[in-house]
ZADO-1210 file (C-alpha; in nm, 4 decimals, padded with zeros to 6 digits):
<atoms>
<atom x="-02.3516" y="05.1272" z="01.2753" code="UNK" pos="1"/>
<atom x="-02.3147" y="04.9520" z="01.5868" code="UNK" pos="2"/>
<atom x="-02.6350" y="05.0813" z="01.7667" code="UNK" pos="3"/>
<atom x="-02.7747" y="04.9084" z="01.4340" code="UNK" pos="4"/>
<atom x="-02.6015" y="04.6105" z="01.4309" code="UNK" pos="5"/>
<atom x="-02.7028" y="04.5707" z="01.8273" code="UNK" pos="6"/>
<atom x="-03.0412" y="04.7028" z="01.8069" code="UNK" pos="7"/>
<atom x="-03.0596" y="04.3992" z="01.5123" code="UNK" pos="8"/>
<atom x="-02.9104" y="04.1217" z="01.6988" code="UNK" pos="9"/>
<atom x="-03.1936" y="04.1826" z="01.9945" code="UNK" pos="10"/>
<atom x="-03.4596" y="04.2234" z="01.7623" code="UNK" pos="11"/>
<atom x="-03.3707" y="03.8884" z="01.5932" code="UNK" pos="12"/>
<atom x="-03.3497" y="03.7043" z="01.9101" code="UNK" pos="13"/>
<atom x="-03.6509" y="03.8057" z="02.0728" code="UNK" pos="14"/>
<atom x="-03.8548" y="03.7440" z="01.6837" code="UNK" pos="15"/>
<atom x="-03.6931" y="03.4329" z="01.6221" code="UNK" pos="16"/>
<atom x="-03.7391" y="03.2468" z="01.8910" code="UNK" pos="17"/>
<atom x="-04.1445" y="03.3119" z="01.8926" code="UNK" pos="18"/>
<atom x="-04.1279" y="03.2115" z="01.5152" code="UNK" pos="19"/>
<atom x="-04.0182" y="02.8791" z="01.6223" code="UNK" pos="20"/>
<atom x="-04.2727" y="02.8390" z="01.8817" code="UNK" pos="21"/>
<atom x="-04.5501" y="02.9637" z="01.5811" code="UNK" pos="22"/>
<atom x="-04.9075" y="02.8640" z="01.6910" code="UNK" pos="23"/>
<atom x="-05.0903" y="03.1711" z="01.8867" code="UNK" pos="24"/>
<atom x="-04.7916" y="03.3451" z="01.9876" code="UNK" pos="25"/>
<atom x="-04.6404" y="03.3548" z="01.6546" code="UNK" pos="26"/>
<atom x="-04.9554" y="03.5155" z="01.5527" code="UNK" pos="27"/>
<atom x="-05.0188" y="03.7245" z="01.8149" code="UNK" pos="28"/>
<atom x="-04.6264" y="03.9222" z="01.7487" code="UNK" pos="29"/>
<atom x="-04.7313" y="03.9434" z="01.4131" code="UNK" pos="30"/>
<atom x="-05.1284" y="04.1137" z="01.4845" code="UNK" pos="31"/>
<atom x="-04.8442" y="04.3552" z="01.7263" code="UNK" pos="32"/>
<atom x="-04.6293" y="04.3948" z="01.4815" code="UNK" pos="33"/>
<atom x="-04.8783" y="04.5068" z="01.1915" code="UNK" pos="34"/>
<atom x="-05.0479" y="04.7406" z="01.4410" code="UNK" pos="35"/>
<atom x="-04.7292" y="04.9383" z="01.5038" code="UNK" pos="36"/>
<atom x="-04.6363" y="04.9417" z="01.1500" code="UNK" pos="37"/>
<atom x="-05.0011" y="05.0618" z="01.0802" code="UNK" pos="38"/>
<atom x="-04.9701" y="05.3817" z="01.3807" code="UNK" pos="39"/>
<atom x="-04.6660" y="05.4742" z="01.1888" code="UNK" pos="40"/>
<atom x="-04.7813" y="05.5136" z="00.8574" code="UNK" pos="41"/>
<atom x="-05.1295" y="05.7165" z="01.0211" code="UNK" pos="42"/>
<atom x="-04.8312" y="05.9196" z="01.1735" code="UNK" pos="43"/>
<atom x="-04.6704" y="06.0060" z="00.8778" code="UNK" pos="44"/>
<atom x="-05.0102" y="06.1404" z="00.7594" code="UNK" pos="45"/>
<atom x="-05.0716" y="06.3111" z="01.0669" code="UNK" pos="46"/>
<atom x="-05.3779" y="06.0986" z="01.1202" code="UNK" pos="47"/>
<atom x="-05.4115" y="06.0613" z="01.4988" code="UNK" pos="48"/>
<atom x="-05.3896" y="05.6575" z="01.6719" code="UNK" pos="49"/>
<atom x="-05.6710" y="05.7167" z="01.8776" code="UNK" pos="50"/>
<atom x="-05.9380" y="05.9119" z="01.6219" code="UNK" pos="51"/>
<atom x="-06.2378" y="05.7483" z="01.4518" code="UNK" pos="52"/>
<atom x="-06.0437" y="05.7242" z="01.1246" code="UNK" pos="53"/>
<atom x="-05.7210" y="05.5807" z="01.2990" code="UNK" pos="54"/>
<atom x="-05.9124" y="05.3384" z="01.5237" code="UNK" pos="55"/>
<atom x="-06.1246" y="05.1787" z="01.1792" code="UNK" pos="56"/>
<atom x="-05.8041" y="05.1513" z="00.9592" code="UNK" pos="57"/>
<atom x="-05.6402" y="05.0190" z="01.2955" code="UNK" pos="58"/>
<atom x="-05.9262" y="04.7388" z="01.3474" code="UNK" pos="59"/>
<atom x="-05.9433" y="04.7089" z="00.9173" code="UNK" pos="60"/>
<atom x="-05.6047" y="04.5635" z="00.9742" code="UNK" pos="61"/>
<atom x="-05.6885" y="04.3428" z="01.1846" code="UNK" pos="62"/>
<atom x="-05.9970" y="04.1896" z="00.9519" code="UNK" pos="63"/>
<atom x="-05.6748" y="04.1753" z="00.6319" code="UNK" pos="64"/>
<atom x="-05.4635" y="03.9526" z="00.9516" code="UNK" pos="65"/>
<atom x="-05.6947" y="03.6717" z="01.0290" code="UNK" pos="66"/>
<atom x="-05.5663" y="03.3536" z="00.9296" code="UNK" pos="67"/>
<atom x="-05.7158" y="03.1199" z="00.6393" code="UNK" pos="68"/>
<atom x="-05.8471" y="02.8708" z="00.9208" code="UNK" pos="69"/>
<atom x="-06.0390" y="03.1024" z="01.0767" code="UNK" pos="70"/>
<atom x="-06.2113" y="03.2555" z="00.7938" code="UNK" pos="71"/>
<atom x="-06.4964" y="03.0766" z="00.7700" code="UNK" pos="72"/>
<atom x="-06.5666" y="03.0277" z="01.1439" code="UNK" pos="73"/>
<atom x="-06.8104" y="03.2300" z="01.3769" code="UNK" pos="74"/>
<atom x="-06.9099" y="03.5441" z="01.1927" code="UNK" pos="75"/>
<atom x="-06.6633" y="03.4652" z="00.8835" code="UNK" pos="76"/>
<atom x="-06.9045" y="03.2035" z="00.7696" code="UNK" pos="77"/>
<atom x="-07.1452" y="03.4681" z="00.6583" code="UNK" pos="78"/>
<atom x="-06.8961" y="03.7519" z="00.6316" code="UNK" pos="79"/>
<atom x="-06.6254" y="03.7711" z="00.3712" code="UNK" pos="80"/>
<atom x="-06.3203" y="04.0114" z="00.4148" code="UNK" pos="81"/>
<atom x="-06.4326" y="04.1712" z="00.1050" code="UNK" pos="82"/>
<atom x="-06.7675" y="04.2244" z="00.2737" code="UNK" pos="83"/>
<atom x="-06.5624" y="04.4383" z="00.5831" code="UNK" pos="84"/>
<atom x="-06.3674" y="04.5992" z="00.3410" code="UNK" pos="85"/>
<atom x="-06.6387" y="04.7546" z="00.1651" code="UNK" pos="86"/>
<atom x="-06.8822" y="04.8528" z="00.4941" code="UNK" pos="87"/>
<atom x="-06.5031" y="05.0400" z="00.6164" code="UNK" pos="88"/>
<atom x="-06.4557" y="05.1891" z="00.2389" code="UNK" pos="89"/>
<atom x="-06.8061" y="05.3285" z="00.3698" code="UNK" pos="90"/>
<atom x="-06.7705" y="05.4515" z="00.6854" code="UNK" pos="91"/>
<atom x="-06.4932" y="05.6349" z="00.5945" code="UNK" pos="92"/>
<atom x="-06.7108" y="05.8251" z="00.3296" code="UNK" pos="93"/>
<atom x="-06.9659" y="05.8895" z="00.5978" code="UNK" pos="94"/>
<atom x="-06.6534" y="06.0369" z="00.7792" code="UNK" pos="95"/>
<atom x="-06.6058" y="06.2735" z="00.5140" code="UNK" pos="96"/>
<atom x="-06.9365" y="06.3973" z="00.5189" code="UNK" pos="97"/>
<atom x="-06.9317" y="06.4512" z="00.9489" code="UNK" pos="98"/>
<atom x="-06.6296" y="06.6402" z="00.9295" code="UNK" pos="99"/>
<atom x="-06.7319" y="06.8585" z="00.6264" code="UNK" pos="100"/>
<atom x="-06.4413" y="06.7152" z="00.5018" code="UNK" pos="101"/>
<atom x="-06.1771" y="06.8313" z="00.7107" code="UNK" pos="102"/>
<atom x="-06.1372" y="06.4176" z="00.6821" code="UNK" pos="103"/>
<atom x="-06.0968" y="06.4705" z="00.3076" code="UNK" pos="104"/>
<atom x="-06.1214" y="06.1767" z="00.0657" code="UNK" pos="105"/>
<atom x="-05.7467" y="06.1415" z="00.0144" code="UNK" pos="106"/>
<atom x="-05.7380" y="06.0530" z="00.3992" code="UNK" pos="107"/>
<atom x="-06.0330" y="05.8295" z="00.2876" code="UNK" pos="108"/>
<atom x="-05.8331" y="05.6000" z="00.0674" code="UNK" pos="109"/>
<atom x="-05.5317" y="05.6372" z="00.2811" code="UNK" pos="110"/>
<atom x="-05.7116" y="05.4860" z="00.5619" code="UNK" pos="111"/>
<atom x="-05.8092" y="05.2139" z="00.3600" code="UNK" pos="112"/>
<atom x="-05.4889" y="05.1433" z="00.1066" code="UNK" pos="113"/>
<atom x="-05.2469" y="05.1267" z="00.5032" code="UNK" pos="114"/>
<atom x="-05.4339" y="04.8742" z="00.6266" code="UNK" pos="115"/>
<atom x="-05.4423" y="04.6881" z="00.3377" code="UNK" pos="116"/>
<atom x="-05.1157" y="04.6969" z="00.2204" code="UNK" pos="117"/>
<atom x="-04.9363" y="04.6748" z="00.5761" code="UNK" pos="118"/>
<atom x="-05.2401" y="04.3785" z="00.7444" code="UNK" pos="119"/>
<atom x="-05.2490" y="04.1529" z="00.4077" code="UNK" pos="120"/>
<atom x="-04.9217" y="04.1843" z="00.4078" code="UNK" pos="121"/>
<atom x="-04.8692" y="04.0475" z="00.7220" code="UNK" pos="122"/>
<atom x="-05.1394" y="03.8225" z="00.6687" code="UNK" pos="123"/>
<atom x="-04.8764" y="03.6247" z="00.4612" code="UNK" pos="124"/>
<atom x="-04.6173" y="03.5897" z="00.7472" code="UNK" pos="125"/>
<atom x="-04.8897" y="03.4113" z="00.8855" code="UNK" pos="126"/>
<atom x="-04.9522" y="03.1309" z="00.6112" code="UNK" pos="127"/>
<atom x="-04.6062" y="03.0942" z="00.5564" code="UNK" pos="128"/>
<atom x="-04.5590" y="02.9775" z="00.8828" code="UNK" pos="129"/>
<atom x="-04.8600" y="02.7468" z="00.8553" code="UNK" pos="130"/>
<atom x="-04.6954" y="02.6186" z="00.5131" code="UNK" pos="131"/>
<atom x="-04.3722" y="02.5360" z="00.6904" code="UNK" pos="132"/>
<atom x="-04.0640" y="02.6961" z="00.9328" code="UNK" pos="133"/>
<atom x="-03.8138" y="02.6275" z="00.6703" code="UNK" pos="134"/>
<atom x="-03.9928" y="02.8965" z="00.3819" code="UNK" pos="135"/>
<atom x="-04.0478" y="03.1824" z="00.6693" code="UNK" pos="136"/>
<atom x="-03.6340" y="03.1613" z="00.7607" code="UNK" pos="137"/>
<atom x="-03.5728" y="03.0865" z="00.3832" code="UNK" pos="138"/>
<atom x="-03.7586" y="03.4438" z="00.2961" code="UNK" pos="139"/>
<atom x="-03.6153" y="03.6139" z="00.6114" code="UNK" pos="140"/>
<atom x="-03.2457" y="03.5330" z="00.4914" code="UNK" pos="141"/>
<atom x="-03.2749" y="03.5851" z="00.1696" code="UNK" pos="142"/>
<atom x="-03.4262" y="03.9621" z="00.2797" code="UNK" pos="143"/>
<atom x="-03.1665" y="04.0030" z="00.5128" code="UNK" pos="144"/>
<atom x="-02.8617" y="03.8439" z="00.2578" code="UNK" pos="145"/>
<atom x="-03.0389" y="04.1046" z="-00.0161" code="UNK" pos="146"/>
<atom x="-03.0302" y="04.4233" z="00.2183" code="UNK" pos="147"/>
<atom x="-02.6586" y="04.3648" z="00.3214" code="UNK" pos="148"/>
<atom x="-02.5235" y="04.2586" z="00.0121" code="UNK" pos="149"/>
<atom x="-02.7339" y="04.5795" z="-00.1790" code="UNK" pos="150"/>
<atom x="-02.5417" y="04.7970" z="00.1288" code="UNK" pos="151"/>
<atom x="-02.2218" y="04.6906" z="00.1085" code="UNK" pos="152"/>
<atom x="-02.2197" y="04.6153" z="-00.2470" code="UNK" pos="153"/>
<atom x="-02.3159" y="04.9314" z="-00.3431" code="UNK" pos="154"/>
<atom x="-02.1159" y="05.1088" z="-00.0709" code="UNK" pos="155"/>
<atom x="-01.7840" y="04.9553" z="-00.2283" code="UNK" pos="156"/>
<atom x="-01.8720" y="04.9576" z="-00.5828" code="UNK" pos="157"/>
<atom x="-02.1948" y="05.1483" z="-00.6463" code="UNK" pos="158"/>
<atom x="-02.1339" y="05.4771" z="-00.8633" code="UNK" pos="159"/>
<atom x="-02.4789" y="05.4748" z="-01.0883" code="UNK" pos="160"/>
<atom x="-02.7667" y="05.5282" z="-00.8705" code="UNK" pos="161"/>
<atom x="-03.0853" y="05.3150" z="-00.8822" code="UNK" pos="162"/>
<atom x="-03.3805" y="05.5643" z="-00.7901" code="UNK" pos="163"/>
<atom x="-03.2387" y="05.9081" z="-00.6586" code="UNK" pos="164"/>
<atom x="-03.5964" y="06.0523" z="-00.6555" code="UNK" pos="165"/>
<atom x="-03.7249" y="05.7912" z="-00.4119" code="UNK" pos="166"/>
<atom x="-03.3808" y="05.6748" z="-00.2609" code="UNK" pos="167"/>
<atom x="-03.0691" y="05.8369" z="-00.2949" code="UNK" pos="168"/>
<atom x="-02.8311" y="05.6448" z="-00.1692" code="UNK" pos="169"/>
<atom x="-02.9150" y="05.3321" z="-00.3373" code="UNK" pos="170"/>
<atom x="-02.7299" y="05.2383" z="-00.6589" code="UNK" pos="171"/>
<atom x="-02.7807" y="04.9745" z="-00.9040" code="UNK" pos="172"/>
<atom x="-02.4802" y="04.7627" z="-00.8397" code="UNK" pos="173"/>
<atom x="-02.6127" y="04.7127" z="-00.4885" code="UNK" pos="174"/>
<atom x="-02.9222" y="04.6132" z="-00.6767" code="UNK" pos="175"/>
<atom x="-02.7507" y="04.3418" z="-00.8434" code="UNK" pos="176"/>
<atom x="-02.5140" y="04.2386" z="-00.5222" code="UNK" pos="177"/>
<atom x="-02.8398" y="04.1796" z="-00.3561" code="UNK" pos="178"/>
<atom x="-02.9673" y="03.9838" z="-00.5883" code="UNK" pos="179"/>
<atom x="-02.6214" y="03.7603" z="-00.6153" code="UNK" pos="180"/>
<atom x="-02.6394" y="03.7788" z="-00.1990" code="UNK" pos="181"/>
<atom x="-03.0222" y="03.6121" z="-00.1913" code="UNK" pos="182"/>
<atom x="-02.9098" y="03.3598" z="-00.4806" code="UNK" pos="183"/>
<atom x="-02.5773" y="03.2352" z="-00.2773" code="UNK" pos="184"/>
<atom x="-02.8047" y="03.2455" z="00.0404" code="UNK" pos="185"/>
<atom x="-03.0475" y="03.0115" z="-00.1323" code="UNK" pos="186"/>
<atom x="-02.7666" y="02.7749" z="-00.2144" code="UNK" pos="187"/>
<atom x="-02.6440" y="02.7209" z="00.1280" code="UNK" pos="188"/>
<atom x="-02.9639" y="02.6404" z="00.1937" code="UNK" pos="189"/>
<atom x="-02.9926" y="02.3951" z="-00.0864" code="UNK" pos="190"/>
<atom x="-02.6738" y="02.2333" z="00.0758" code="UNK" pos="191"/>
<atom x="-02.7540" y="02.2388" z="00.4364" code="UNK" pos="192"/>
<atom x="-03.1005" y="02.1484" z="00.4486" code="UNK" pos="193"/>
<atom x="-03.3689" y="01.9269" z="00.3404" code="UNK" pos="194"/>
<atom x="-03.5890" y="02.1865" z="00.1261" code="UNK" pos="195"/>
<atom x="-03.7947" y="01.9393" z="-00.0473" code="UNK" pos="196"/>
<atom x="-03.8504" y="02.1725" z="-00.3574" code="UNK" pos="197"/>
<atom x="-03.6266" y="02.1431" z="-00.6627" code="UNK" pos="198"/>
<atom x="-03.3020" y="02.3653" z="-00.6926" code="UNK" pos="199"/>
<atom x="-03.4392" y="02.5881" z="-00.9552" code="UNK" pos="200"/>
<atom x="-03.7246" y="02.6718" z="-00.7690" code="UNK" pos="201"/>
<atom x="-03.5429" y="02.7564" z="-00.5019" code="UNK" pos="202"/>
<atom x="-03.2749" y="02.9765" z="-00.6972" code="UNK" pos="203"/>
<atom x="-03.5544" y="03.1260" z="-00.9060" code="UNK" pos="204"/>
<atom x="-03.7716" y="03.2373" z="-00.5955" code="UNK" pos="205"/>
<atom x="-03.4563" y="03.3455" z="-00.4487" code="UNK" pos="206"/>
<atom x="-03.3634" y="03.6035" z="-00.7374" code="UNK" pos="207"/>
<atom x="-03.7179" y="03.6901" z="-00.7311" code="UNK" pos="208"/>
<atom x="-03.7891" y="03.7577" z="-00.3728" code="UNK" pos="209"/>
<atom x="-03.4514" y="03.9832" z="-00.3750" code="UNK" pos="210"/>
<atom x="-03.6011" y="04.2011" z="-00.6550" code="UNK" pos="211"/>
<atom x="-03.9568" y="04.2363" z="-00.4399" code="UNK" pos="212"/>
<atom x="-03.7547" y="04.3175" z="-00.1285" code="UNK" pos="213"/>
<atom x="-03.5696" y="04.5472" z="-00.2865" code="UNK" pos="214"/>
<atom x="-03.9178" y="04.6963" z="-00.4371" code="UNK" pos="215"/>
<atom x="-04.0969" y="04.6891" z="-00.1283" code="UNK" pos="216"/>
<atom x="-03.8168" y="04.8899" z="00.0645" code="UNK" pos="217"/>
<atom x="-03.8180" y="05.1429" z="-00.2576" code="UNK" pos="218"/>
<atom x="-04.2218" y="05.1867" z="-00.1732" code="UNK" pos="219"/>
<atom x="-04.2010" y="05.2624" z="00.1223" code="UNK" pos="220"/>
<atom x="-03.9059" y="05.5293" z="00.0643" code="UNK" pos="221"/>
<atom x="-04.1735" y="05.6452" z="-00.1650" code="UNK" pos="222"/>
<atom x="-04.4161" y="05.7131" z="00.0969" code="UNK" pos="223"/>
<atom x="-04.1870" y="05.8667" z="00.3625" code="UNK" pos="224"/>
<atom x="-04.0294" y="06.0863" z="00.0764" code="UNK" pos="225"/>
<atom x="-04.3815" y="06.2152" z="00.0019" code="UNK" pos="226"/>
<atom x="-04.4994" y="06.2898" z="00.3641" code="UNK" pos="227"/>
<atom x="-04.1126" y="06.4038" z="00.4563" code="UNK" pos="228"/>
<atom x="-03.9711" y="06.2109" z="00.6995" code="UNK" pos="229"/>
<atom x="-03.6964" y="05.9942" z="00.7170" code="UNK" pos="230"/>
<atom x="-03.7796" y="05.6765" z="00.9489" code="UNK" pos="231"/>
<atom x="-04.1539" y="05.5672" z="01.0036" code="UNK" pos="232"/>
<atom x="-04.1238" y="05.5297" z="01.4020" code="UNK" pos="233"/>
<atom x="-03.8096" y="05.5326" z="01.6385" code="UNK" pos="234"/>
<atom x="-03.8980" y="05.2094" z="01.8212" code="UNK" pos="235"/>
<atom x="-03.5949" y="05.0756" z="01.6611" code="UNK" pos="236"/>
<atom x="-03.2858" y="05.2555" z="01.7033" code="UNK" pos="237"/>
<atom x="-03.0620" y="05.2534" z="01.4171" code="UNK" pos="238"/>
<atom x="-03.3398" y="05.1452" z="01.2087" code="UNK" pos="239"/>
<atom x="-03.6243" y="05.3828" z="01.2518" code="UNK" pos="240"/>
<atom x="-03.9744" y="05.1942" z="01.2998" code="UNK" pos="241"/>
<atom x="-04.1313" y="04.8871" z="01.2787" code="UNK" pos="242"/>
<atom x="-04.2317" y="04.9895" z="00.9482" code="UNK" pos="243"/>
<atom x="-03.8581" y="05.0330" z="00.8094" code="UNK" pos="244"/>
<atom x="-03.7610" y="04.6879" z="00.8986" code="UNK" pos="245"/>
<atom x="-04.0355" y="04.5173" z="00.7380" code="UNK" pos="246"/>
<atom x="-04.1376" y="04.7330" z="00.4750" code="UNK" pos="247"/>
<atom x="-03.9473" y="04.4122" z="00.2389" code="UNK" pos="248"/>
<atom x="-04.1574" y="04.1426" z="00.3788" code="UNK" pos="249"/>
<atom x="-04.4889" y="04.3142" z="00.2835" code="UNK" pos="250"/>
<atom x="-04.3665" y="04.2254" z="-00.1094" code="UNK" pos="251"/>
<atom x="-04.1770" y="03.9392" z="-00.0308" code="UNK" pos="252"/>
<atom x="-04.4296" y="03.7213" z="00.1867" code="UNK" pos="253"/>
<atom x="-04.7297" y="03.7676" z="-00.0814" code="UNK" pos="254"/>
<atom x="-04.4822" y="03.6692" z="-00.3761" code="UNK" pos="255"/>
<atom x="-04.3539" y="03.3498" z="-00.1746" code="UNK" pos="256"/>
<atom x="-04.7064" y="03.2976" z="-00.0748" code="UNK" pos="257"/>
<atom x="-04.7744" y="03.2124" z="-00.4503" code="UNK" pos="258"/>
<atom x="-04.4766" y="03.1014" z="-00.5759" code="UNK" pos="259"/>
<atom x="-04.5401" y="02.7987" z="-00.3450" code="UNK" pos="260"/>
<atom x="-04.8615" y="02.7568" z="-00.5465" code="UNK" pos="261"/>
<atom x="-04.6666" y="02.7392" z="-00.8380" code="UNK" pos="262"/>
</atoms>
């Protein structure tokens, strides 16, 4: 526990700082960020970093990051994302066919669904910082409030468990105390700062963003329980990989994303 709680205090300190800053360094943590959590997940596959197939869904990640004001600049203005996503989707067919499929098709559509899931994802971090400071610490705390308040909620309390097959050692009253946790987050906020959205919104999104957190950590539980291993990386001690700490904010960031278009 304490290598965790340390290992979390340094983390935060050297992140938030840069997400104040935003602009090109912001952005440039985050394209860092989505790579490592992309080499993990290829490792948990067995696919090597440096292969053909790594190196596409490695780049393919970085196509899903590139902000909204850059998208129809330079070769964007004749080339969708869809477009790139499509001629990779293809070369990772052609792939198939090199290797006599030693690169099978599952590989194939796991190259493809990473990159997606983990660089779109990300891609949201992004235009939540464009849309404002305030939502990207709003989301952060309420992810952090909903992970402590599931733990030690459902360390004190917790008997039923919420998904044994995926998670074990979550329960369904640390479900719930997350949920409460993001909600009385949300209100402090409502009291401390100038949020400019009404307080239903806020408490809504709040209970909301718990329950995607909560589903975007079960996901990715999922996906390590399936290829057998416990953390996705080690770069984090006492929290496993990049991966493991963020694995929330790949569900939560999208969700916020359009519940501000709401």
């Amino acid at each position: 526990m304490k290598q965790r709680i340390v290992t979390g205090v340094l983390a935060a300190g050297a992140f938030l700082p840069i997400v104040l800053i935003g602009g090109w360094p912001f952005i440039l943590l985050v394209y860092v960020m989505s790579t490592a959590a992309v080499i993990e997940a290829l490792k948990m596959k067995k696919i090597p970093t440096f292969s053909g197939a790594g190196i596409l869904s490695i780049f393919l990640s970085f196509i899903m990051l590139i902000p909204k004001e850059f998208e129809n600049k330079g070769i964007f203005q004749e080339i969708e994302k869809l477009d790139f996503l499509l001629l990779f989707v293809l070369l990772f067919l052609v792939n198939t066919v090199i290797t006599k499929n030693h690169f099978t098709i599952e590989d194939a559509a796991y190259c493809v669904l990473i990159p997606l899931y983990i660089g779109f994802g990300f891609s949201y971090l992004i235009e939540t910082r464009e849309a404002g400071i305030l939502f990207v610490f709003f989301a952060l705390f309420i992810t952090w409030a909903t992970d402590s308040g599931a733990y030690f909620i459902g360390r004190k309390i917790g008997k039923r468990k919420l998904w044994p097959e995926i998670s074990p050692n979550k329960t369904v009253a640390g479900f719930y105390g997350g949920i409460v946790s993001a909600v009385i987050v949300a209100a402090v906020f409502l009291f401390l700062l100038d949020f400019k959205a009404p307080a239903v919104w806020v408490l809504l999104s709040a209970a909301l963003l718990s329950v995607a957190g909560q589903i975007g950590d079960l996901a990715e539980s999922a996906l390590k329980r399936y290829y057998n291993v416990k953390d996705s990386g080690n770069l984090l001690p006492g929290h496993g990989g990049v991966l493991d700490r963020t694995d929330s904010w790949l569900f939560v960031f999208p969700l916020l994303h359009m519940l501000q278009l709401l």
